[in-house]
DRENBA-799907 format. One line per 2 residues: number of its first residue (from 0); their letters; for each residue x, y, z of N, C-alpha, C. Coordinates in steps of 0.001 Angstrom, whole numbers, plus 524288, in hexadecimal, padded with zeros to 5 digits. Atoms other than C-alpha are relative to their C-alpha. Layout:
% DRENBA-799907
NUM) a) X Y Z X Y Z X Y Z ~ ...
***
This chain:
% DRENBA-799907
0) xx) 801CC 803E2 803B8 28392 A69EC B8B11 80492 7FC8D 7FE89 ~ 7FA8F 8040B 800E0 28D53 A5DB2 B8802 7FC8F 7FCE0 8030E
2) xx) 80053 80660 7FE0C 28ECA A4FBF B8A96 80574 7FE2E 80397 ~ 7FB17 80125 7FED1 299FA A497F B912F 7FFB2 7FCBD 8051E
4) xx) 80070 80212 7FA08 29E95 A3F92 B9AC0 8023C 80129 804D2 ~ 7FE03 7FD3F 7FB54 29F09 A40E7 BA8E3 803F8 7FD21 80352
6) xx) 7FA8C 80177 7FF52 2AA4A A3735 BA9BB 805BD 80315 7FFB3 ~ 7FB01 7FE22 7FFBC 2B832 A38B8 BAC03 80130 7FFE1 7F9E4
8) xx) 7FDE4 7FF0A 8066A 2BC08 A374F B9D03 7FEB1 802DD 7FE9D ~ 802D0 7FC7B 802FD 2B1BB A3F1A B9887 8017F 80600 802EA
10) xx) 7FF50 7F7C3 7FCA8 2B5B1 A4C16 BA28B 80612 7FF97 7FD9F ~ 7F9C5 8005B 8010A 2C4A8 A47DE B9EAD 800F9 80605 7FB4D
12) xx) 7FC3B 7FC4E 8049E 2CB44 A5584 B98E6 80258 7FF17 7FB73 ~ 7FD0F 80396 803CE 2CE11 A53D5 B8BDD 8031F 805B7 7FC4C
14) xx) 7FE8C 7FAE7 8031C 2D102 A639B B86D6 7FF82 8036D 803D0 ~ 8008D 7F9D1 7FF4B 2D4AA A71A0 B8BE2 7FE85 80320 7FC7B
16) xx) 7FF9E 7FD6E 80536 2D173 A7A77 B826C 7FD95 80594 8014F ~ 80222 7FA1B 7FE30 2D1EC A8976 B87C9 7FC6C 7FF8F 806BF
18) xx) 80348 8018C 7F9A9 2C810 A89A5 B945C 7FBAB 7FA03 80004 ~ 80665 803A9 8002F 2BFA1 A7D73 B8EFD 80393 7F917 7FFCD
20) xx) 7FD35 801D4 7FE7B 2C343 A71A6 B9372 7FCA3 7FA4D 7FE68 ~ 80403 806EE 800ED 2BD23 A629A B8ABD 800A4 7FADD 80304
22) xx) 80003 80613 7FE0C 2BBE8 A5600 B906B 7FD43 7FCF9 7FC68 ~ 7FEDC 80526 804D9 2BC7C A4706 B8B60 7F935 801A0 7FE2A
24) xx) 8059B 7FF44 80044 2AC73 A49FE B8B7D 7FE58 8023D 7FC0B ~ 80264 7FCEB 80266 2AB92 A54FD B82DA 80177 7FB9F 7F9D8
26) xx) 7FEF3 801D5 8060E 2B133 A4D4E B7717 7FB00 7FD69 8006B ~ 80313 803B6 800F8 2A75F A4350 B7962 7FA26 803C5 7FE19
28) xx) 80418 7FD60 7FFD6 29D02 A4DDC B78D7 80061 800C3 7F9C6 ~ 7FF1D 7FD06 8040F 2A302 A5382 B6CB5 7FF9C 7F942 7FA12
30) xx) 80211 8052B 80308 2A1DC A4431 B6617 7FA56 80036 7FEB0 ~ 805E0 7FFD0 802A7 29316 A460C B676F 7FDB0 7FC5F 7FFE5
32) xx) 80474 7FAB2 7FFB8 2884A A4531 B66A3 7FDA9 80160 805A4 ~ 8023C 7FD79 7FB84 28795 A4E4B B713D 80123 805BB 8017A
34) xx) 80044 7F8C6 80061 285AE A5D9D B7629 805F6 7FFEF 800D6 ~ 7FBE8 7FD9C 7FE5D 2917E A6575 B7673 8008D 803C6 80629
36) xx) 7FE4B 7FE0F 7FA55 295F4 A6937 B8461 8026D 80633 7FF30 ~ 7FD4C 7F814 800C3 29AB7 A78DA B86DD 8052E 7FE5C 7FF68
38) xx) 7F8AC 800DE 801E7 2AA89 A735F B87AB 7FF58 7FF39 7FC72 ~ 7FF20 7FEDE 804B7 2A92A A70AB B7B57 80022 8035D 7FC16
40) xx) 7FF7A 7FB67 801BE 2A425 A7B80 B76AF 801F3 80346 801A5 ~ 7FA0D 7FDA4 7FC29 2AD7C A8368 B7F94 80470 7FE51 7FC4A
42) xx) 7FB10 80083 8011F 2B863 A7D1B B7A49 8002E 800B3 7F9F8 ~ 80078 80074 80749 2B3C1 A7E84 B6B42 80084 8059A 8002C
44) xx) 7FEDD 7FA96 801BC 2B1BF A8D13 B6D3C 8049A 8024A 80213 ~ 7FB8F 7FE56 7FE22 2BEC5 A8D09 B75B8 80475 7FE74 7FA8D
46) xx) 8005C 802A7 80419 2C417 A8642 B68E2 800CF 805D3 7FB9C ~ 7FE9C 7FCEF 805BA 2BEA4 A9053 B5E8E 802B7 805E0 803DE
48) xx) 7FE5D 7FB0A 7FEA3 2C29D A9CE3 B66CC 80428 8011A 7FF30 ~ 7FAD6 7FFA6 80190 2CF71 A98CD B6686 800FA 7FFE4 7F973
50) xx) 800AC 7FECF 80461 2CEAD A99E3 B574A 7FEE1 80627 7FED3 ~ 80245 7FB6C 80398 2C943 AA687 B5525 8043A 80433 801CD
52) xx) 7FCC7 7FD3F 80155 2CFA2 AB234 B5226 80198 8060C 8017B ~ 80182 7FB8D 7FC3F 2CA78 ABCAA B5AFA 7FCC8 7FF57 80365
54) xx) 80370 80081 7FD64 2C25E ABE4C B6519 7FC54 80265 801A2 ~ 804AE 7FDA9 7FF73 2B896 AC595 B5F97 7FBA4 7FD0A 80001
56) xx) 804FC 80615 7FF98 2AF57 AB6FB B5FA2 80263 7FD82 804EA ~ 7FFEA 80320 7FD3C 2AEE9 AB079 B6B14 7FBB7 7FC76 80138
58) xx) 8037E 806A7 80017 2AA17 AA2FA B6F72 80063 7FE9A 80547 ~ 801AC 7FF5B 7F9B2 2A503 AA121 B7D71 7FEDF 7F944 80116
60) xx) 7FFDB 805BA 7FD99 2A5F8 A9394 B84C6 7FA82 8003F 7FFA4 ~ 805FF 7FDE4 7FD0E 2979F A9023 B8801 7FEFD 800A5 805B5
62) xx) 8012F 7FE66 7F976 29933 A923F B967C 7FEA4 80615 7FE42 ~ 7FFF9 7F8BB 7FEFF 299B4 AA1EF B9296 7F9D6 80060 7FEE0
64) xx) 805D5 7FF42 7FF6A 28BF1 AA240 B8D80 7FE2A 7FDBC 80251 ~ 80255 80216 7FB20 2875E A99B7 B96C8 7FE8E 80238 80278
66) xx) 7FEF8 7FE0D 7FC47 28B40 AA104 BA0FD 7FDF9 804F8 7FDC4 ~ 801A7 7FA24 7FF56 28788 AAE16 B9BD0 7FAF3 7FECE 7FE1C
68) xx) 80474 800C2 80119 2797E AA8AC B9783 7FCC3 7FF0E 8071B ~ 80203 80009 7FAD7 27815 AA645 BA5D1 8018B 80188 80694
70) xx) 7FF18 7FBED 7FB01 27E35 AB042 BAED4 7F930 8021F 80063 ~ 805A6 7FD82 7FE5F 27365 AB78A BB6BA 7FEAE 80403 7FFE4
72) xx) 802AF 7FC0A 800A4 27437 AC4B0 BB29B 8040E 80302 7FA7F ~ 7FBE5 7FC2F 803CD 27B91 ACE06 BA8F1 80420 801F0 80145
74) xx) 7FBCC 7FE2A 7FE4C 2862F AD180 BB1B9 8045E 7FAFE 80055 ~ 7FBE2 80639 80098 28B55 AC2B2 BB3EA 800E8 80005 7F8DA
76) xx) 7FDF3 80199 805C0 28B10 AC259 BA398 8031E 803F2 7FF45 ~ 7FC6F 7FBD4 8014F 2929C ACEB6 BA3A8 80669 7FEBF 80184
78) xx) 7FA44 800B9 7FBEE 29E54 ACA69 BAD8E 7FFD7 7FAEE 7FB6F ~ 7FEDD 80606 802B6 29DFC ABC7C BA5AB 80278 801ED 7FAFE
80) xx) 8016E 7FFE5 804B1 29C20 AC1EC B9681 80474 806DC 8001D ~ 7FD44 7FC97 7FF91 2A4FD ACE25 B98D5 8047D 7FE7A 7FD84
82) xx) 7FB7E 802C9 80093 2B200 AC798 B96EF 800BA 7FE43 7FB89 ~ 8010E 800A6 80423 2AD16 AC352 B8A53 801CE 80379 7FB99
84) xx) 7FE28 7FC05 802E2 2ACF4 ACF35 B83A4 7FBC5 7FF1E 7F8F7 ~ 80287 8038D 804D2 2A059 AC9BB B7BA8 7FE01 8050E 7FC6B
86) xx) 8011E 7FE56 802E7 29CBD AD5CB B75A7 803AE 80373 7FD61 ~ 7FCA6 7FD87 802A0 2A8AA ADA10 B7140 8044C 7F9F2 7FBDD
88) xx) 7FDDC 804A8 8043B 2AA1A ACC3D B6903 7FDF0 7FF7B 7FB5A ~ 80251 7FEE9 804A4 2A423 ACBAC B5B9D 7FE48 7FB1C 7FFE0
90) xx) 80398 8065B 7FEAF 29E67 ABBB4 B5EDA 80196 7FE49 8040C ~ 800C9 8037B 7FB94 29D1F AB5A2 B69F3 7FE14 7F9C2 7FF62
92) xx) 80352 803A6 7FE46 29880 AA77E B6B3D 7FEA0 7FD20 803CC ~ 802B6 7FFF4 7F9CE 2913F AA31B B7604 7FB12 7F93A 7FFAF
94) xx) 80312 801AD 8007D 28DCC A964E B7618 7FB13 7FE65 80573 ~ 804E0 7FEED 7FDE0 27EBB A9416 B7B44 7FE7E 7F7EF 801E7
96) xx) 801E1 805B9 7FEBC 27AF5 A8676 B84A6 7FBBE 80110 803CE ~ 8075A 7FE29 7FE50 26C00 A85CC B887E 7FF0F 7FDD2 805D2
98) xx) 7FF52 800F1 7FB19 270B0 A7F01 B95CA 7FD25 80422 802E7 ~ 801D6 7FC12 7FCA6 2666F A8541 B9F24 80088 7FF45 8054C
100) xx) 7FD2C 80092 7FBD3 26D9B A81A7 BAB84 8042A 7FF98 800AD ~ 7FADF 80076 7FEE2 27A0B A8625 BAF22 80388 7FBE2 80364
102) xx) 7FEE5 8036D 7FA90 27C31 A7C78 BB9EB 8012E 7FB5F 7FC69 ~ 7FDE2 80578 801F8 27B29 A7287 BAFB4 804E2 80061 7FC35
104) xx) 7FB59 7FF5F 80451 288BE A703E BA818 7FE67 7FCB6 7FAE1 ~ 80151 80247 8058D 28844 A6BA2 B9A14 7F8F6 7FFCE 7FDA4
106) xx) 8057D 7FFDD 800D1 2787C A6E7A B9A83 7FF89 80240 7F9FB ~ 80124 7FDBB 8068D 2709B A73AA B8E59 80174 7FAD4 7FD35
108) xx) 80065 80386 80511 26DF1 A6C2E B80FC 7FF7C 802C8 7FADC ~ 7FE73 7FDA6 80520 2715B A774C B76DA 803CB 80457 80051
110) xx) 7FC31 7FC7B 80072 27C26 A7E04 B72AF 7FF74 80475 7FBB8 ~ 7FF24 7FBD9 80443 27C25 A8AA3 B6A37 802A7 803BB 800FE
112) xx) 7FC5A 7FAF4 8026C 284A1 A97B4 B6580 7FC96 80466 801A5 ~ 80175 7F9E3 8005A 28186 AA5AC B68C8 804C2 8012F 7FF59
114) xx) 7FBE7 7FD87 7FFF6 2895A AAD15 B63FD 7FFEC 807F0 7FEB7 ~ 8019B 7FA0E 7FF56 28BCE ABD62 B6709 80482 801AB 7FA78
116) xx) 7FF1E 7FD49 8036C 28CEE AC360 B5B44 802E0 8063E 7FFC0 ~ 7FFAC 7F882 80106 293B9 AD203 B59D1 803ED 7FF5D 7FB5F
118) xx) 7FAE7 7FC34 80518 29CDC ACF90 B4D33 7FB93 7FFFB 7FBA1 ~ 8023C 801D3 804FB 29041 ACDC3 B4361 7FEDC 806C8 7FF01
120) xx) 801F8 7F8DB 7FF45 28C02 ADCF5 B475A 8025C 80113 803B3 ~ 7FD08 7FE7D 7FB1E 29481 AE1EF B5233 7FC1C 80332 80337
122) xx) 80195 7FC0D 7FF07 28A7B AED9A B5411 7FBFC 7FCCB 802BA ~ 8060C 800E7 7FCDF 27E99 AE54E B5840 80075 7F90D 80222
124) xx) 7FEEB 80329 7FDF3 2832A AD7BF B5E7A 7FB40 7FB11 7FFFC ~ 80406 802AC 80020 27AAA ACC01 B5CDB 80309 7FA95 802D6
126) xx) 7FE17 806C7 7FFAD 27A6B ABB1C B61CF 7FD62 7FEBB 7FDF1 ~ 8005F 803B2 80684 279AE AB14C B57E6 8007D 7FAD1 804C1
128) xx) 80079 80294 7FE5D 273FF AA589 B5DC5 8009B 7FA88 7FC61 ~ 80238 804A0 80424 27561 A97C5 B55E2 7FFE9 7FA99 8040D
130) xx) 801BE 803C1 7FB9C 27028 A8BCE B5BCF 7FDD8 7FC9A 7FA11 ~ 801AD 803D7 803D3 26EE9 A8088 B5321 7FBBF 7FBCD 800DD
132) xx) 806CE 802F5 7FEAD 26108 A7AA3 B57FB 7FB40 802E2 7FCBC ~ 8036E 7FEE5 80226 256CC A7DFA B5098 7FCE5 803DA 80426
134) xx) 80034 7FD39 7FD23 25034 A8957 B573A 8032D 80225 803D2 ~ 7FD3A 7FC1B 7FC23 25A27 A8F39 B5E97 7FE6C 7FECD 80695
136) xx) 8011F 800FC 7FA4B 257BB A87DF B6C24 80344 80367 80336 ~ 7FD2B 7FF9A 7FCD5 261B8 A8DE8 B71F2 80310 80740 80061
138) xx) 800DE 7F8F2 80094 25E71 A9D31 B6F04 7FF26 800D4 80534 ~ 7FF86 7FCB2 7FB8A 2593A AA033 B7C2E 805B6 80044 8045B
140) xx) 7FC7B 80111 7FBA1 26469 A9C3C B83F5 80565 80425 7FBC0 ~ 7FCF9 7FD62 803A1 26D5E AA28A B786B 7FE51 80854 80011
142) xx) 801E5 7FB47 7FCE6 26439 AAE83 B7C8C 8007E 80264 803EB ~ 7FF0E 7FE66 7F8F5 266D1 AAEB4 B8B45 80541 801A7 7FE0C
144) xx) 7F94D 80037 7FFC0 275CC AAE62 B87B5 80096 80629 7FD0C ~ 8014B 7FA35 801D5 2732B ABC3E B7EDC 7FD4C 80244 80237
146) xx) 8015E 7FC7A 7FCB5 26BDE AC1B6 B86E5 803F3 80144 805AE ~ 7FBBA 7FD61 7FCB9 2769D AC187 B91E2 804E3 80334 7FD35
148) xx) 7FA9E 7FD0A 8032E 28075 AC603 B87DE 8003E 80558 7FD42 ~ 80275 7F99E 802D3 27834 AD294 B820B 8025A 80342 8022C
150) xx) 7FE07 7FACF 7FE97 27CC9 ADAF4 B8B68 8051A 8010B 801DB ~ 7F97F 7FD40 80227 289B1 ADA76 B88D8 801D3 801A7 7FD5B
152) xx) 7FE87 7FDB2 805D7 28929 ADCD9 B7C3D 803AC 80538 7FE4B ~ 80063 7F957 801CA 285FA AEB17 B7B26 7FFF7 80230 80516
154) xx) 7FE1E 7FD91 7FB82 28A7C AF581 B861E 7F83D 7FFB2 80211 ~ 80692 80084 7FE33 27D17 AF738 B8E92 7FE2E 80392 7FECD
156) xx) 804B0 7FA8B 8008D 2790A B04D8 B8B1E 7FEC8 7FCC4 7F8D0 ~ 801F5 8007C 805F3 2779D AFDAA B7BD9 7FABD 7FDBB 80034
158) xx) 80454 802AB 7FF30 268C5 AFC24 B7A94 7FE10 7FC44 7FB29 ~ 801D9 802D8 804DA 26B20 AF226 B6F27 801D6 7FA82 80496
160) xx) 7FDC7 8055E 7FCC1 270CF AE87E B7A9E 7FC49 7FCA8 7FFFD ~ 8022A 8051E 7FFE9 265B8 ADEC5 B7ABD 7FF67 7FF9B 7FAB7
162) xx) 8004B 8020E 80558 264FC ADEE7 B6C3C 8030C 7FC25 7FB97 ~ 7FC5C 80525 8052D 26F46 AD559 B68FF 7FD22 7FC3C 80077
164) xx) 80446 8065B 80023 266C6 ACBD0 B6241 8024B 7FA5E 7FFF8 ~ 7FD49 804B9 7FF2F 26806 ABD0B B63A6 7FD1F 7FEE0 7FB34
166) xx) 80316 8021C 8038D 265C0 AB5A6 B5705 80265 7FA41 7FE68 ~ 7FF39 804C9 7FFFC 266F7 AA802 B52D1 802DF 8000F 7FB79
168) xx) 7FDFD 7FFA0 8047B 2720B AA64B B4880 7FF0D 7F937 7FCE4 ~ 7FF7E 805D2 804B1 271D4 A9A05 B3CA4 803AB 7FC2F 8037A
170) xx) 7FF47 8047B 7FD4E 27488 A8D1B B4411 7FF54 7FBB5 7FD02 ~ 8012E 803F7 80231 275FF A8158 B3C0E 7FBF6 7FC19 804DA
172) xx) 8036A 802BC 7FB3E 26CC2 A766F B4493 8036D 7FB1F 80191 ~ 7FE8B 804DB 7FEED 27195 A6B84 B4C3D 7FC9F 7FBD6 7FCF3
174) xx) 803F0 804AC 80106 26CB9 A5E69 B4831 7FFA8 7FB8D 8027E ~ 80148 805A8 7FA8E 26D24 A56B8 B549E 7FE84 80410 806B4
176) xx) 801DA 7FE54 7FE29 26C03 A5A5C B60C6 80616 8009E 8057F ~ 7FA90 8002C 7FD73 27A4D A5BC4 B6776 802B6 8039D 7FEF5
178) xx) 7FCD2 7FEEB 8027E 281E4 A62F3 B5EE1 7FFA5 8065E 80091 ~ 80082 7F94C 7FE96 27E13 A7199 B62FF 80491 8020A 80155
180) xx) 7FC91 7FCD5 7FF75 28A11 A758B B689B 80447 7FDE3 7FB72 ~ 7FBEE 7FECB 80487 2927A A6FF1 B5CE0 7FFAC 80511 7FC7B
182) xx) 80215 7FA89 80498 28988 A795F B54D4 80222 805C7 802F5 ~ 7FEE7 7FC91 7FE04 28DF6 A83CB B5ED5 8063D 80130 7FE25
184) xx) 7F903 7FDEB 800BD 29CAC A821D B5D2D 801B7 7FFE6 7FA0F ~ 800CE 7FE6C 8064A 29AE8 A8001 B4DAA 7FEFB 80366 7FD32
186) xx) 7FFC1 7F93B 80342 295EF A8E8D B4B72 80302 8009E 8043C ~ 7FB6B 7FCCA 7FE4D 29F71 A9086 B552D 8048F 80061 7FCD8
188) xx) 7FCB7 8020A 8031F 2A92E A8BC4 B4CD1 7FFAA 804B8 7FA0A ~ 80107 7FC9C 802E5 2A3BD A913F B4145 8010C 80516 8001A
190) xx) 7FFF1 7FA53 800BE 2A25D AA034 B45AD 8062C 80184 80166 ~ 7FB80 7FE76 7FFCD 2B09D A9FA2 B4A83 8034B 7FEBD 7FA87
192) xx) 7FC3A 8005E 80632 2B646 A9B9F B3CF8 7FE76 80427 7FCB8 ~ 801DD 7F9D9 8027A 2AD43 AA6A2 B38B6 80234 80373 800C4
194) xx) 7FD79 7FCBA 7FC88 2B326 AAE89 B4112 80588 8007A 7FD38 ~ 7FA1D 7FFFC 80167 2C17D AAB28 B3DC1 80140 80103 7FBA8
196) xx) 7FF67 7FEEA 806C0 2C096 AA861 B3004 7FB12 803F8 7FCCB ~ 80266 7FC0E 801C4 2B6D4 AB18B B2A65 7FF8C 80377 8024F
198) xx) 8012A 7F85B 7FE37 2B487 AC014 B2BB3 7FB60 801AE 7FFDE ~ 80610 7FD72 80063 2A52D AC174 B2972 80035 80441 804F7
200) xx) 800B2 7FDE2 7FA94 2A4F0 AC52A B3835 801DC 805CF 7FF79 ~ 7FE52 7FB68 7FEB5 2ADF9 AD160 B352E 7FB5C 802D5 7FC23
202) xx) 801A0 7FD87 80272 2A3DD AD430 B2AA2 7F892 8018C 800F9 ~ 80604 80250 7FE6E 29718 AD160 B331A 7FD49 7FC68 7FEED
204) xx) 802C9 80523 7FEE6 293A6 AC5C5 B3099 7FE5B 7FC47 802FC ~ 80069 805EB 7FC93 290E5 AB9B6 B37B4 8001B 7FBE8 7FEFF
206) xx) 7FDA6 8071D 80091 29288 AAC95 B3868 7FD86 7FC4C 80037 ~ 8042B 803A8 8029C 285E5 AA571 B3489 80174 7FCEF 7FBF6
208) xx) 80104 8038F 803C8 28A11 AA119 B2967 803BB 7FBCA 7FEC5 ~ 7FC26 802E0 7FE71 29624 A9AD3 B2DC4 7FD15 7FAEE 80244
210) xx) 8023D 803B2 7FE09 28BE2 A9381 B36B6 7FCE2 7FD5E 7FBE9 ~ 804ED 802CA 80477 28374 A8F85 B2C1E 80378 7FC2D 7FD8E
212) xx) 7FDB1 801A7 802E2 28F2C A8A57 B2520 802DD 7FB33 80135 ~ 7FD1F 8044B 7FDEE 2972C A8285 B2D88 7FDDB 7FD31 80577
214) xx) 80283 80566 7FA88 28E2C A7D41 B3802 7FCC3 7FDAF 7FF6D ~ 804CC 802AA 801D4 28522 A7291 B36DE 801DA 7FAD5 8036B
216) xx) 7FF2A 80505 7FDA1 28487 A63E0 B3B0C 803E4 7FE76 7FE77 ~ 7FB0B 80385 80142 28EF3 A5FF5 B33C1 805D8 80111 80242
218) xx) 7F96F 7FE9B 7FB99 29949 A6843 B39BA 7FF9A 80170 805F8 ~ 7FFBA 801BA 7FA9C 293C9 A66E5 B474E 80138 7FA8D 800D0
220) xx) 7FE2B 80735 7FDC0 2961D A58C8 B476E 80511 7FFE2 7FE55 ~ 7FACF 80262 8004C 2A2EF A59E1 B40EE 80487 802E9 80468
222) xx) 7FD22 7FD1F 7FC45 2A6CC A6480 B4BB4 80146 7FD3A 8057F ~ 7FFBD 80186 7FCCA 2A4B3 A5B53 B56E4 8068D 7FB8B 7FF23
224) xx) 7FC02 803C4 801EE 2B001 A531D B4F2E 806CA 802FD 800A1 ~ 7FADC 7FE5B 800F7 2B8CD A5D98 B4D57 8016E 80432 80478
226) xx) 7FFB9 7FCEB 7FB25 2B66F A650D B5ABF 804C0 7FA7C 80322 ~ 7FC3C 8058C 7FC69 2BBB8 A5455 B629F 80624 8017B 7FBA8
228) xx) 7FAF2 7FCA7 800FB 2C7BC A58E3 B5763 80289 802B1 801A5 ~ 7FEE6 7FC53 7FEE3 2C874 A63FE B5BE2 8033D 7FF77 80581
230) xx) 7FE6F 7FFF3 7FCD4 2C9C0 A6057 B68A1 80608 7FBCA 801A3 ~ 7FB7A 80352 7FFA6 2D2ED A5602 B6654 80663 8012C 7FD64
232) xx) 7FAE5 7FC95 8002E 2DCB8 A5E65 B600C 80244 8021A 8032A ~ 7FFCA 7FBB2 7FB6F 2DD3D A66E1 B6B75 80206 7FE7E 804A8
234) xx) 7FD36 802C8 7FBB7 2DF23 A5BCD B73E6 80567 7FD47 7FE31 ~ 7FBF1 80150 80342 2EA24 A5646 B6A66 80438 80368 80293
236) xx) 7FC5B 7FBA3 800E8 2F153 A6460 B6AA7 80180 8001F 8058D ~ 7FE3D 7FDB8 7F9D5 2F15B A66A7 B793A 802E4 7FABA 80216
238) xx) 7FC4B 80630 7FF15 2F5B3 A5780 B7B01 804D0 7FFD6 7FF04 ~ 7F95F 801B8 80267 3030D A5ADB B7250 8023B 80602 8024E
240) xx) 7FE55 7FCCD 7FE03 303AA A6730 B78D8 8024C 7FF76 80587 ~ 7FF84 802AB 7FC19 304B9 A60A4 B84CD 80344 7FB24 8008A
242) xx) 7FE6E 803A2 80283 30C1D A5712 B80A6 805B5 8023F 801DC ~ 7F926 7FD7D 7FF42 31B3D A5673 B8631 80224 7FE50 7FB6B
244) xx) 7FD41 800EA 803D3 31FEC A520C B7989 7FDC9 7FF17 7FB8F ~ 80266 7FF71 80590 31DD4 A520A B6B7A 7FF03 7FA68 7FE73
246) xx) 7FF02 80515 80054 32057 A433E B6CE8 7FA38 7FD23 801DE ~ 804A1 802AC 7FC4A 31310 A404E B762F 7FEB1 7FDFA 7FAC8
248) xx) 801FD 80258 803D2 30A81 A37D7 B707A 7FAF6 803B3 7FF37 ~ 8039F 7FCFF 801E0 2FD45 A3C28 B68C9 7FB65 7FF77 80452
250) xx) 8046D 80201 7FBB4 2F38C A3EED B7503 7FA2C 7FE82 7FE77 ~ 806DC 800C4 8004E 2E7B4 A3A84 B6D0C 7FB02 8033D 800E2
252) xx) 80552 7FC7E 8007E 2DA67 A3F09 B6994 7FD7E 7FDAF 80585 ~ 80645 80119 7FC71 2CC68 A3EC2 B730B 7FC4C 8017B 7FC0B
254) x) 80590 7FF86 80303 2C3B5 A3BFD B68F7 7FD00 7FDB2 802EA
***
């Protein structure tokens, strides 16, 4: 899902950042009004990971659920989802794109959050789906992706293994029709400051009400402002890092 041109400017490299790699394109995407592309969200959750403080939460590119929503049996999600180490993490997030052809790149027209729960109850493991469309369009496909992931959970002789339920957590609503994956990386945002700065989590809690609090329209539109920041710091820093002398001149923004 994304926009972008298929000119030379628009493919032009404009950031490294860990394995995810923006071009002049994505800014333009991130100006709006238009869907958010997976590099972006790649590079937002490459972004908060580097922030957090353990790595008992992790934050999954969207190629990983992709790809494990549409291997062809339980043994390909095992060799893939192994390496992970997803049920020995206390959150996972996993974001969910309704693209129903792999062949096509940037396909699909909604973005939403699953996310694998084990720090709210450790003992009985649940996913927490939020999808900011009114009805939850984007439950079944958020379904396929838990159902390949159940039986990793719990060892196989446990006969509670298909019982990790999927349920839909508090989602503020979009109010256009673009803006789905900001809302994705905004409780992303959110549950990692939860994470860092509060302790509910050590006390069982969860992180609803964090979402209730700080996501809405107003700070998805101001995130698209302070994500092109974001990125333009980043390109700043590595510019003077690179830089043979303290003397160069200032290499300028890409707003």
């Amino acid at each position: 899902m994304g926009s972008g041109s298929n000119s030379k400017e628009g493919e032009e490299r404009v950031l490294s950042h860990g394995d995810v790699v923006l071009i002049r394109s994505d800014l333009a995407v991130l100006h709006g009004p238009c869907f958010i592309n997976d590099r972006i969200i790649a590079f937002y959750f490459a972004h908060l990971s580097a922030g957090l403080q353990d790595d008992d939460l992790l934050l999954l590119p969207p190629s990983i659920p992709y790809l494990l929503s549409n291997l062809p049996d339980p043994a390909s999600v095992a060799a893939v989802a192994d390496p992970l180490r997803l049920a020995s993490r206390r959150l996972v997030l996993l974001p969910v794109n309704d693209n129903p052809d792999a062949s096509v790149a940037e396909g699909g027209s909604h973005w939403t959050l699953l996310i694998l729960d084990n720090a709210t109850s450790p003992s009985t493991p649940r996913f927490v789906h939020h999808d900011s469309l009114p009805g939850a369009p984007n439950l079944p496909v958020a379904a396929r992706l838990a159902d390949a992931l159940r039986p990793l959970l719990l060892s196989g002789s446990d006969s509670k293994r298909g019982t990790v339920p999927l349920i839909e957590g508090p989602t503020p609503r979009q109010t256009n029709g673009y803006d789905c994956g900001v809302y994705v990386m905004a409780i992303a945002r959110a549950l990692c400051a939860w994470w860092n700065n509060g302790r509910d989590h050590q006390e069982g809690g969860d992180w609803f009400q964090v979402v209730r609090r700080e996501v809405g329209a107003h700070s998805v539109k101001a995130m698209r402002a302070d994500l092109l920041q974001l990125i333009n710091t980043l390109i700043q820093e590595k510019a003077k890092a690179n830089s043979p002398s303290k003397g160069d001149a200032d290499p300028g923004s890409l707003e």
